[in-house]
C-alpha positions in Angstrom: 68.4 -55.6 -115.1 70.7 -55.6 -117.7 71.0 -52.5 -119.8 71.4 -52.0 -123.6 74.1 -49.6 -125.1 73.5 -49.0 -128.6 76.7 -47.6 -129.2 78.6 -51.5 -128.5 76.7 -52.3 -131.6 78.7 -50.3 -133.7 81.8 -51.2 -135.6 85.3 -49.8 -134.0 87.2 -46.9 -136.2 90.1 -49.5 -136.9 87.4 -51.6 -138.6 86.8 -49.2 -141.0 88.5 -48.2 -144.1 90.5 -45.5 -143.8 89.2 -43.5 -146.7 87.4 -43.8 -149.6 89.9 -44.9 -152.1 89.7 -42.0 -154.5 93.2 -40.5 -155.5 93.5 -36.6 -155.1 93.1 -34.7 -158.0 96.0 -33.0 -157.7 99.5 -32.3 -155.5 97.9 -29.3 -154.3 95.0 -31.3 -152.3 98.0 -33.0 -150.7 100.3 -30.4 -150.3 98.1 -27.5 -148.4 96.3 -29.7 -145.6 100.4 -31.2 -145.1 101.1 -27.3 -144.7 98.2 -26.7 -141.9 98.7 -30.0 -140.4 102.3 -29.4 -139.4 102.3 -25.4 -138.7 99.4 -26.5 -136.1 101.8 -29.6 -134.6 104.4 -27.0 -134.3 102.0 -24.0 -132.5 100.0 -26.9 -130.2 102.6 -29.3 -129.4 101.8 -29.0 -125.8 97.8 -29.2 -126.9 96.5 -33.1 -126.0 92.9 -32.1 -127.2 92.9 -32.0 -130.9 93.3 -33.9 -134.5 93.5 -33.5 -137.7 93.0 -35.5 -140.1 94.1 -35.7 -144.0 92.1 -37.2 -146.6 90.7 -39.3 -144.2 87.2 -41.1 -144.1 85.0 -39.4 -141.4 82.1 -41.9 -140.4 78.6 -40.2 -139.6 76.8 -43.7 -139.8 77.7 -47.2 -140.0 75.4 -47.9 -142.7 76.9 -45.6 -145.1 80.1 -44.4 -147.0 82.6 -42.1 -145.0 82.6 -38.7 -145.9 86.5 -37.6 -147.1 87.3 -34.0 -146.9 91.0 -33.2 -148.0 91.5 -32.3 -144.7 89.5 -31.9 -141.5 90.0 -30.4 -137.9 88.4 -31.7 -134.2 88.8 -30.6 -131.1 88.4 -31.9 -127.8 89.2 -35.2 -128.8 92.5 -37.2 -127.7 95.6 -36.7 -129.2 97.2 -40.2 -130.0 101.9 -40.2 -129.8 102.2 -44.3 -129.6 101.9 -46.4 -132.5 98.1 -46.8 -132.4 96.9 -43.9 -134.9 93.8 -43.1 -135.9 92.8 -45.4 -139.1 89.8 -44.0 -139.3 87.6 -40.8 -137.4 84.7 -42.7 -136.3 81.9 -39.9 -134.6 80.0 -41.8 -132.6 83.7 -43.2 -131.0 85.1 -39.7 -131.1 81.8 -38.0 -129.5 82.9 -35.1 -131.4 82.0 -33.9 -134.8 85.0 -32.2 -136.6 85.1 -28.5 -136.0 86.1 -27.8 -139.4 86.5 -29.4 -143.1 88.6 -28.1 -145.6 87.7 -28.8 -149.3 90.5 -27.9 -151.8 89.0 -27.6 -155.2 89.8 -29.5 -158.1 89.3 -29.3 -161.8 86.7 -32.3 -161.0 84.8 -31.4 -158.5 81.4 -30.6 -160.5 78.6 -31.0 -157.9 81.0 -32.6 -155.1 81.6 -29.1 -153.5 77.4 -28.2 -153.1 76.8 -32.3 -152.0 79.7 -32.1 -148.7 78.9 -28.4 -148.1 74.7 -29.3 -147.5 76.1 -33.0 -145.7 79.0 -30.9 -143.1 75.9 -28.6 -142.8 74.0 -31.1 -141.7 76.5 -33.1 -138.9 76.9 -29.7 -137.8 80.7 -28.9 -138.6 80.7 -25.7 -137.7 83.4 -24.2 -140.3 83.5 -25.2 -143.6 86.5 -23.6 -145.4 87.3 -24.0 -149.8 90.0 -22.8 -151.7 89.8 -23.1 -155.2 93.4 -22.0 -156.4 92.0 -22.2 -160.1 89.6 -18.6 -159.8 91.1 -15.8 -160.8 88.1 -12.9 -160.7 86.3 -14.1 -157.4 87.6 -14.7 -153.9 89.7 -17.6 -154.4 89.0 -19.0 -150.3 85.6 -19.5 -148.9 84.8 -19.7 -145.4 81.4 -20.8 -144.1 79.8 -20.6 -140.2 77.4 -22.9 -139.3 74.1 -20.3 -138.1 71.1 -21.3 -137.8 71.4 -25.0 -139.2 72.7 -23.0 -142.7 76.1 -22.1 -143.9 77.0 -18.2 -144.4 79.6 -16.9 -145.8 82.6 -14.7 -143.6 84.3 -12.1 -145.3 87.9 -11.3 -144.8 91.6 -12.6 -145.1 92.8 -14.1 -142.8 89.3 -14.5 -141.5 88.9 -15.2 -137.2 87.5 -18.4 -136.5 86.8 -17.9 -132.5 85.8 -21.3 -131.2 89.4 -22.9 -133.0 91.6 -19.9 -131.6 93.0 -20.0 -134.4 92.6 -17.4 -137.8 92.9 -19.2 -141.6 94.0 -17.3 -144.8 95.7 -17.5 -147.6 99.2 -15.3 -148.9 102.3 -16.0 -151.1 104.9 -17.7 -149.3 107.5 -20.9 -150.0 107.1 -24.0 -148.8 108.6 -27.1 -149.8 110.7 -25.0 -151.5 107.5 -24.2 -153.9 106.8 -19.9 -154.0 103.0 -19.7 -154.7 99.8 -18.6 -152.5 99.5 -20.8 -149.9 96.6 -21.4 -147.1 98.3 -20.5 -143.1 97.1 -20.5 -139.6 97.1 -16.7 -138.2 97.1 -15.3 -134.6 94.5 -13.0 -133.3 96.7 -10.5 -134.1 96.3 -11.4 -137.3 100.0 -12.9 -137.7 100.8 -15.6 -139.5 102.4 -18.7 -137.8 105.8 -19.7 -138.7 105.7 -23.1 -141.0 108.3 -25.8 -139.4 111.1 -25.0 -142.4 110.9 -21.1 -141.4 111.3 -22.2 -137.7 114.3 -24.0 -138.9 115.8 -21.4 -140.8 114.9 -18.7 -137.9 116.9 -20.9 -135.6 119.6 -21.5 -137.7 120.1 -17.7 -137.9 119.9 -17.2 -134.6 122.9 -19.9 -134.0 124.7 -18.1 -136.5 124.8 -15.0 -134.9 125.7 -16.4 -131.6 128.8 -18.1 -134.0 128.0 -21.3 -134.0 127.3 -23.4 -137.7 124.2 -24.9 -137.5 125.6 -27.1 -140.6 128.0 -28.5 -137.9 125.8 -29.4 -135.7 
């Protein structure tokens, strides 16, 4: 007897669009998920379990619009080197609903932020993390558990996010040459991880001091 598999009825990730066409509001919503996405390349290089994904069109059904956080983090999912890259992030193809969706707040997000927050709640991503770099008398980052089916809010900076092994906060530091607050990956120990450029430059000194130019090099 010949069995039916629902799932070969749906479409393949590469047949999707890849997001959903909207321009970010601004460099920031670029900029910060760039700054996760290659501190976490750096501290899980050997890692062949995890993605994630920028501004990105994650597909819940194939009957409806993506959903496009700025940025978005899965895990136990397979980690792609060749040419053939994710297009798209296709659940029912992934078997794995992002861990965690980062929402960086724009000067146009009106009712955006409450619509993803009560959709994320209801895939079940279990962390949903905002940072609206625009507050100045409230807590500028946000981070939500999923408990109980509803969202609640964690207190702390950088705030321990167990089922990642991984911490996220947010402190003044330079990248791309830029000084401002900036959103990092921490350690248990509640240490930040080193961003690719201060690798670079931490490596450099080292070569200095055993008297060799890294500019030679």
């Amino acid at each position: 007897m010949l069995k039916y598999n629902p799932l070969s009825c749906l479409p393949f990730s590469e047949e999707l669009p890849d997001s959903d066409d909207i321009p970010v509001d601004n460099e920031l919503q670029s900029l910060i998920p760039n700054l996760l996405n290659t501190t976490l390349a750096m501290a899980w290089s050997e890692r062949m379990d995890w993605f994630f994904g920028v501004d990105m069109g994650v597909y819940y059904d194939p009957e409806l619009p993506p959903i496009v956080p700025d940025a978005f983090l899965s895990l136990e999912v397979e980690r792609y080197f060749d040419e053939n890259l994710r297009l798209s992030y296709a659940i029912w193809e992934e078997e794995q609903v992002p861990i965690l969706a980062l929402k960086i707040v724009s000067q146009t997000y009106r009712g955006e932020y409450y619509s993803k927050k009560d959709k994320y709640a209801s895939l079940g991503v279990l962390y949903y993390v905002v940072y609206n770099p625009g507050r100045r008398r409230k807590a500028r980052l946000e981070v939500y558990k999923l408990v109980n089916g509803e969202y609640q809010l964690l207190a702390g900076n950088p705030i321990w996010l167990p089922e990642v092994g991984l911490g996220i906060g947010m402190e003044r530091g330079t990248y791309q040459n830029i000084p401002r607050e900036w959103l990092y990956w921490y350690n248990e120990q509640g240490k930040r991880l080193l961003t690719p450029e201060e690798r670079a430059a931490k490596l450099a000194e080292k070569l200095r001091d055993l008297g060799v130019d890294p500019d030679s090099l």
